[in-house]
Structures are given as structure tokens and as C-alpha cells.
C-alpha positions in Angstrom: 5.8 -3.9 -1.2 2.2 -3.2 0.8 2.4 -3.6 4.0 0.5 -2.6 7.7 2.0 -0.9 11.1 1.9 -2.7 13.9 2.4 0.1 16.8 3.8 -1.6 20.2 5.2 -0.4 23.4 8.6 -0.8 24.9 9.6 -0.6 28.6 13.5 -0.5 28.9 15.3 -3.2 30.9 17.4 -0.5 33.0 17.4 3.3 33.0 21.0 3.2 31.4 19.1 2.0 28.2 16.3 4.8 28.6 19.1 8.1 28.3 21.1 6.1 25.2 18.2 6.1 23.6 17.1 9.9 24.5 20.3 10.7 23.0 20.0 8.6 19.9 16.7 9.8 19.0 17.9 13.5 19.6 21.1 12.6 17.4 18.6 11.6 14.6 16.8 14.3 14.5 19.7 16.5 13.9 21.2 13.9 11.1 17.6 14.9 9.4 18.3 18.4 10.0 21.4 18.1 8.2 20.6 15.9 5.3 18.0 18.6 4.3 20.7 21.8 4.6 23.4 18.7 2.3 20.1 18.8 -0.1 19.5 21.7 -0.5 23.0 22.7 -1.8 23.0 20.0 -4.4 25.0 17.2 -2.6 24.4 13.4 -3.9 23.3 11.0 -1.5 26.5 8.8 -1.4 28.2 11.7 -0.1 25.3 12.9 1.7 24.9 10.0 3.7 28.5 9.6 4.7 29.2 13.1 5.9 25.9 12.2 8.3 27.1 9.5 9.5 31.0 11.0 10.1 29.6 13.8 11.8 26.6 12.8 13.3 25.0 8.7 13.8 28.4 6.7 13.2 25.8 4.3 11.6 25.5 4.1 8.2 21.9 2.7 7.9 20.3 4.9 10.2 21.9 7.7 7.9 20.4 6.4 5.0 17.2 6.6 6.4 17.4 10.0 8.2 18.6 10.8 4.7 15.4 9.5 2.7 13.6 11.0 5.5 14.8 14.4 4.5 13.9 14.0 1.3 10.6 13.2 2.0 10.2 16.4 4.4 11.6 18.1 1.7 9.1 17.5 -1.2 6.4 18.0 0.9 7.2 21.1 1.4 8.0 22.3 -2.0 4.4 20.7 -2.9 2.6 22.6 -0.1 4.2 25.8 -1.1 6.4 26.0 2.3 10.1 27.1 2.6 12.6 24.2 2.9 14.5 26.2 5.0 11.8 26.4 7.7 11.7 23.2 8.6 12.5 22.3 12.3 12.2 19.1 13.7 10.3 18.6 17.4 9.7 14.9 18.0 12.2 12.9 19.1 12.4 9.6 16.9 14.2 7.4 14.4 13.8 5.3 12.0 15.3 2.4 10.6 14.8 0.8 6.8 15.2 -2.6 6.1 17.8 -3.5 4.1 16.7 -5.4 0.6 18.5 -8.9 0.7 18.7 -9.1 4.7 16.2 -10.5 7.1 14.5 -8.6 10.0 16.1 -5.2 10.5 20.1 -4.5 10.8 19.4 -1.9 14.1 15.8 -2.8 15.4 16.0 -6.7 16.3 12.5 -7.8 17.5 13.8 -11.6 19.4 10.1 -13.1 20.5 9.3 -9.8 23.7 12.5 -8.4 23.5 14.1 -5.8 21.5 17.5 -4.2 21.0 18.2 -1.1 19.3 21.5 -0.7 18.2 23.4 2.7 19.6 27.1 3.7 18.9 28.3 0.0 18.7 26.4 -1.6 21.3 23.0 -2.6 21.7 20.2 -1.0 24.3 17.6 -3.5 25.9 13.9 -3.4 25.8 11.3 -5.3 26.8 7.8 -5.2 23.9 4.2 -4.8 25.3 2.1 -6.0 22.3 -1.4 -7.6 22.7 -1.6 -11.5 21.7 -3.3 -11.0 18.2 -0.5 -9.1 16.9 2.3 -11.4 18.6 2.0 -14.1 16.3 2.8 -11.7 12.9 5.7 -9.9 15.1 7.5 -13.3 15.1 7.1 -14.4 11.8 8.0 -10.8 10.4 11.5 -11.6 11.8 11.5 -14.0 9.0 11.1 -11.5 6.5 12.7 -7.5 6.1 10.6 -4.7 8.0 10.8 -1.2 8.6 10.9 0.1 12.3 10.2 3.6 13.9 11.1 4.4 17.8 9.4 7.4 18.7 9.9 9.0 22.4 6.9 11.1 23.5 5.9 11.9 27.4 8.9 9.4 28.8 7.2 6.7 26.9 8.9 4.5 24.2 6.8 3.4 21.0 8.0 0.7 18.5 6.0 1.1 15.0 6.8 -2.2 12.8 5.9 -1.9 9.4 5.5 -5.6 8.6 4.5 -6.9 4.9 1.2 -7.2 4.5 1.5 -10.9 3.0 2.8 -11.8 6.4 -0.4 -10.7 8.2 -2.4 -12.4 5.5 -0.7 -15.5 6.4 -1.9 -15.1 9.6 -5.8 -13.9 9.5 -6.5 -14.9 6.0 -10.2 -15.2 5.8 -11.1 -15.0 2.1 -11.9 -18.5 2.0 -15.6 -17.7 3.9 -16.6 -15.0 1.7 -19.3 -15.1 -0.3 -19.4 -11.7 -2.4 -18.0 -10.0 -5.3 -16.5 -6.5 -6.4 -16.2 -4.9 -9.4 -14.0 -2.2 -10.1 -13.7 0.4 -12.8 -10.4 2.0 -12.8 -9.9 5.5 -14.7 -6.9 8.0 -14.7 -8.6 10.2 -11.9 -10.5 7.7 -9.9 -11.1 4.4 -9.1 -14.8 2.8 -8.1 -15.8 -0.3 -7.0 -18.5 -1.9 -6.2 -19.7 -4.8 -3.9 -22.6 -7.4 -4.6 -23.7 -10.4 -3.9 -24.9 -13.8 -5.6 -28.0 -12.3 -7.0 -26.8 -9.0 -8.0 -27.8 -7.2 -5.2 -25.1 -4.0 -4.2 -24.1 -4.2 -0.7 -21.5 -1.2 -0.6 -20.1 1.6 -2.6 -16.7 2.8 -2.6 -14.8 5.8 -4.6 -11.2 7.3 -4.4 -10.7 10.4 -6.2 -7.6 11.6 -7.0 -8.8 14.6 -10.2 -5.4 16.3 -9.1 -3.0 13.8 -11.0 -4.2 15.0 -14.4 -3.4 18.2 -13.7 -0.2 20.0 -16.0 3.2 19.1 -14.7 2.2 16.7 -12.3 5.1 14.5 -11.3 4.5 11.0 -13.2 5.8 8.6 -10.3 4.0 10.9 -7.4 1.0 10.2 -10.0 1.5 6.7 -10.2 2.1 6.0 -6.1 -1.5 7.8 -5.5 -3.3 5.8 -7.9 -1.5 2.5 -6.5 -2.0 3.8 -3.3 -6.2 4.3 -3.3 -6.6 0.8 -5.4 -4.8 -1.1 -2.6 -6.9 0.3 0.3 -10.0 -0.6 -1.6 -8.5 -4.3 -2.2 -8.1 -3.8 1.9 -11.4 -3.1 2.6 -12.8 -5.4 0.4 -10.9 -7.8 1.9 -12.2 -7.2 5.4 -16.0 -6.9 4.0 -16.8 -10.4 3.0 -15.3 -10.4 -0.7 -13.4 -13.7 -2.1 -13.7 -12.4 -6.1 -12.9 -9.4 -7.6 -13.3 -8.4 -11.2 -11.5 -6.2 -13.1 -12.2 -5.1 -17.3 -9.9 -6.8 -19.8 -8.6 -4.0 -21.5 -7.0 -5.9 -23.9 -10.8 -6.8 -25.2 -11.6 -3.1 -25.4 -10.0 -3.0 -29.0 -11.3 -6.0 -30.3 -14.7 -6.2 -31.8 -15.5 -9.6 -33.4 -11.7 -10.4 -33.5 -11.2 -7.7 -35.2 -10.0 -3.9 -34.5 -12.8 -1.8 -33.8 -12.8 1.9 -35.8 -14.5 3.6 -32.5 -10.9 6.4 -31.2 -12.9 6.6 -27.9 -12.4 2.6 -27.3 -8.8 2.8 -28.4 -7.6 5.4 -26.2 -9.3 3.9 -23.7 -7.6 1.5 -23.8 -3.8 2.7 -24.7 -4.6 4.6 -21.6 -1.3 4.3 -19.5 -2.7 4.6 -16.3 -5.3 2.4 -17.0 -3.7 -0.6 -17.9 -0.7 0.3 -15.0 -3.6 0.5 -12.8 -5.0 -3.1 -13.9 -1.6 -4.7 -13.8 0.0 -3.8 -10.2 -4.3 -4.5 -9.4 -4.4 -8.0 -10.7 -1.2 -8.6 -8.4 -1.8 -6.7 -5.6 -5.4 -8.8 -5.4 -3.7 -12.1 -5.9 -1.6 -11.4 -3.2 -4.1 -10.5 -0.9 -6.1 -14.0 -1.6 -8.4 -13.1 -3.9 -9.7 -15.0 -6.7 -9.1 -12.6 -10.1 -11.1 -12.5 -13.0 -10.8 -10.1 -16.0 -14.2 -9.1 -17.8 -15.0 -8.4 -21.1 -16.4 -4.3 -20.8 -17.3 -4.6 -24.2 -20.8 -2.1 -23.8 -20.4 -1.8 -19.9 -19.7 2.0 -19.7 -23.1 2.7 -22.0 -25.1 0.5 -20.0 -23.7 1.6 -17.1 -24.7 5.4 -17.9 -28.2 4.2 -18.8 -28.6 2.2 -15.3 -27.1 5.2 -13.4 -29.7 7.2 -12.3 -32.1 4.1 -11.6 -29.4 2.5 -9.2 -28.6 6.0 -7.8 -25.4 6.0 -8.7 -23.0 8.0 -10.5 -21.6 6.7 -14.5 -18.7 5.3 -13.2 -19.8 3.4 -10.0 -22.3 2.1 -12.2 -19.7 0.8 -14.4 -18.1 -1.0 -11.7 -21.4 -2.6 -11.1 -21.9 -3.9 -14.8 -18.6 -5.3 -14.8 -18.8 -7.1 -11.1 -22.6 -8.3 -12.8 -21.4 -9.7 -15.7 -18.5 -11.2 -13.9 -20.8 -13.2 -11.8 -23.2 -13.9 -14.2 -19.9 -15.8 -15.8 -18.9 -17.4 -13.1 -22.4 -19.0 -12.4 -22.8 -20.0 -16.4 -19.4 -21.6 -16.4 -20.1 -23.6 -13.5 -23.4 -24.7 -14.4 -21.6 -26.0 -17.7 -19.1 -27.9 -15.3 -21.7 -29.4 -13.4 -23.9 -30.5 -16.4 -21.0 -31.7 -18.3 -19.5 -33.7 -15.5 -23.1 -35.7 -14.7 -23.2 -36.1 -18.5 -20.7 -38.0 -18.2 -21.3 -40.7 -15.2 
């Protein structure tokens, strides 16, 4: 699930509750330190996770998450080319998962401006400083599971809440005023999209690159996550720019010429392209989601126009895809509803 961080700050209600915490964040950080020595020789994380919580948090959620925490540490390191072994730990923090078929958070309870973090069976009081916009989507992600991160720096107490993005759309939708479009065309190694108005006009130009996922041996789901990962911060900035339709090609038309198969190998493996076709599905949902209004274009022609248009819009083959397909897509739009409106006073 998407979602957005919501950083607040918390003021405890005595100084009892300040030195638990201290403790517990200092315990954490050694439960991490652990679960990456238990990884490292091999052990599974149903054992892992108990001998961290026997000898370490008594808790077994906060283990679980000092324990995927590791792990995380862990493969960034072996990606980056570091020792494993080196890593130490300075920030003084924890961090607490949301478990999948609760509400709210087992250890971090957020009840309207006050929080309590649980600690060795009982709970430490806090009081949240938050300013009023976010307030609202605090209480109604209490409804809902969210992640939470306490981090201690210079005596000060921080509460990070990752809160599902659908809840802050509940909150500050605003798709229903805009009035643009984007296009996107989504490859393997990239994904561009572009943004235009009513008569064709681009107002913005966005790329995410990511040329390293193709490369030999690279992990499949790590792939996957950064692809996912750049197409949902373009949805999020188109989101925030004015857009209320996004188009996106039909790849299930690429094959197709007439109704019938087409003999052209480039068009096929275009479209058998994993990644493509992953990359349109979690898209087409991610976009609903945020509000959007989803339409799937025909690209039928769209990548040789687009490299004949290129240079003259200034833009590079693919962007200039993007722009075809957002084009045609509103060129649709406005052809089908001219049909409406002529068939409908046909009729009175």
C-alpha cells in the first residue's frame, strides 16, 4: 500500500516517560544490532525474532520490525558494496509495523493529541504537537493500520506516521477542479509522462529513469519496487498539478491490427513485455485510487509519430510518445462527448 509521512512532535507528560523511552529506543537499536549478527549466520526469522525479543525488547512486534529493519540495513549494504559486519547503529529510534488485520498500531496509539508508546508492559505518555491541516488525517488514520517511527535527537521526541495515502485523499481530494490531462509511456527502464491541456498544449514534462534494472542479475522484485516506486510519484505530482485524466496505452491493442494478429516481432514483444504490462496494471490501480479518471489508448502508430514530432516539440522519442498518447486520449474524450451531446438533442 502507498502511503505519505506525516512527521509530528511529542512532548512527554512527565520526565519518568522521557528516560523509559531513552531506554527503549537504546534497547532497539541493539535488537537491530543483533538481528543482523542472527542474519548473517543463517538464522530464520521465526527464530530470529524470538531470541530478540527473549533477550532484548520482551515485545514481540517491535522485534519483528527491528528484525525487517536489519534486513533492510543489510541489503543495502551488500548492494553498495559495504561490509555487513560494519554496520553500527547511532540514532536512537524505533519503529513499529502495523499489523495486517488490526487497526491503528499495537505499540504507538495516536488517541486525538495524545500518544502512548508501549514499554516493557506499560504504557509512556505523550502529548502530539501537529499543525491543524494534518490533524484531521491523524484521526481518521486510527481507523485504519499505520506504521510509526519515534526517533530521539537533541532531547527532542519525533513521531513519524506513515498513514495510507487513500486516507489523505479522503481528506484533500481536489481532482474534481482539474482541468488537464497526462499521458504516460511506460518502458522497462523508464517511465515519461506528459501534461496538456484542452487544446493540446504541454504544460510540464516529467521522466524517471531507472537504465539500472535491465542490467544482468538484477534482483526481479528490487526491479519491480523501483519501477512501482517512480510511476507512483509521477501519479503524485500529477495529482497536485491540476490533472483529473490520465492515459495510459492499451497494450492489449498493440497486437492486434484490423482484429487480427499483426506479423510486425517489434509490436509483439512490445507488448509480452513483462514489465510493461506490470507497470500498466498496478498504474491503472494506483491512479484509480488516487481519483483519477483512467482511460487506456489505442498506441497503434504513436511511438513512429512520436519519433517524427520529437525534435519539433523539443523533446526526446519517448516523452513524445507520452504526448501522442495523452493527445489522442483527449482528442477521444472530446469526439465521444460531442457524439453524447448530439445524440441526446437528437432525441428531444
Amino acid at each position: 500500500m502507498n502511503y505519505i509521512t506525516i512527521k509530528t512532535k511529542l512532548e512527554p507528560v512527565g520526565q519518568e516517560d522521557y528516560l523509559k523511552l531513552a531506554l527503549l529506543t537504546e534497547k532497539f537499536k541493539r535488537a537491530v544490532e543483533l538481528a543482523i549478527r542472527l542474519q548473517l549466520r543463517g538464522i530464520k526469522k521465526s527464530e530470529g525474532v524470538r531470541e530478540v525479543s527473549r533477550l532484548i525488547l520482551n515485545n514481540w512486534w517491535y522485534s519483528d520490525s527491528a528484525w525487517d529493519y536489519a534486513k533492510m540495513l543489510l541489503k543495502g549494504a551488500k548492494q553498495n558494496g559495504g561490509n555487513p559486519r560494519h554496520i553500527h547503529l547511532k540514532s536512537k529510534f524505533l519503529i513499529s509495523k502495523p499489523k495486517e488485520n488490526e487497526k491503528g498500531n499495537r505499540n504507538v496509539r495516536i488517541e486525538g493529541l495524545k500518544v502512548r508508546i508501549r514499554s516493557n508492559g506499560e504504557w509512556l505518555n505523550f502529548k502530539m504537537k501537529t499543525t491543524e491541516k494534518f490533524l484531521p488525517v491523524l484521526l481518521d488514520a486510527q481507523k485504519f493500520k499505520y506504521g510509526a517511527q519515534v526517533v530521539l535527537r537533541n532531547g527532542k521526541v519525533y513521531l513519524h506516521v506513515q498513514v495510507p495515502f487513500e486516507v489523505y485523499l479522503g481528506r484533500y481530494r481536489r481532482t474534481t477542479n482539474g482541468r488537464l490531462y497526462a499521458g504516460f509511456d511506460l518502458n522497462s527502464d523508464r517511465v515519461n509522462m506528459v501534461i496538456l491541456d484542452g487544446d493540446g498544449i504541454i504544460r510540464d514534462v516529467r521522466v524517471k529513469h531507472f537504465p539500472e534494472v535491465n542490467s544482468p542479475g538484477f534482483p526481479r522484485k528490487k526491479a519491480r519496487d523501483l519501477r512501482l516506486n517512480a510511476l507512483a510519484r509521477l501519479l503524485d505530482y500529477v495529482f497536485y498539478h491540476g490533472v483529473r485524466v490520465v492515459f495510459f496505452e492499451d497494450l492489449g491493442r498493440i497486437k492486434r491490427k484490423n482484429g487480427k494478429a499483426t506479423s510486425s516481432r517489434r509490436g509483439n514483444r512490445k507488448a509480452s513485455n513483462f514489465a510493461k504490462k506490470e507497470l500498466l496494471e498496478h498504474g491503472v490501480v494506483m491512479a484509480l485510487k488516487r481519483g483519477f479518471n483512467v482511460y487506456l489508448v489505442n498506441p497503434a502508430g504513436s511511438s513512429k509519430l512520436g519519433r517524427e514530432i520529437a525534435q519539433w516539440l523539443g523533446l526526446d522519442v519517448h516523452s513524445a510518445s507520452a504526448f501522442v498518447v495523452g493527445w489522442w486520449g483527449v482528442i477521444s474524450l472530446k469526439t465521444h462527448e460531442h457524439s453524447r451531446k448530439k445524440n441526446s438533442s437528437g432525441r428531444q
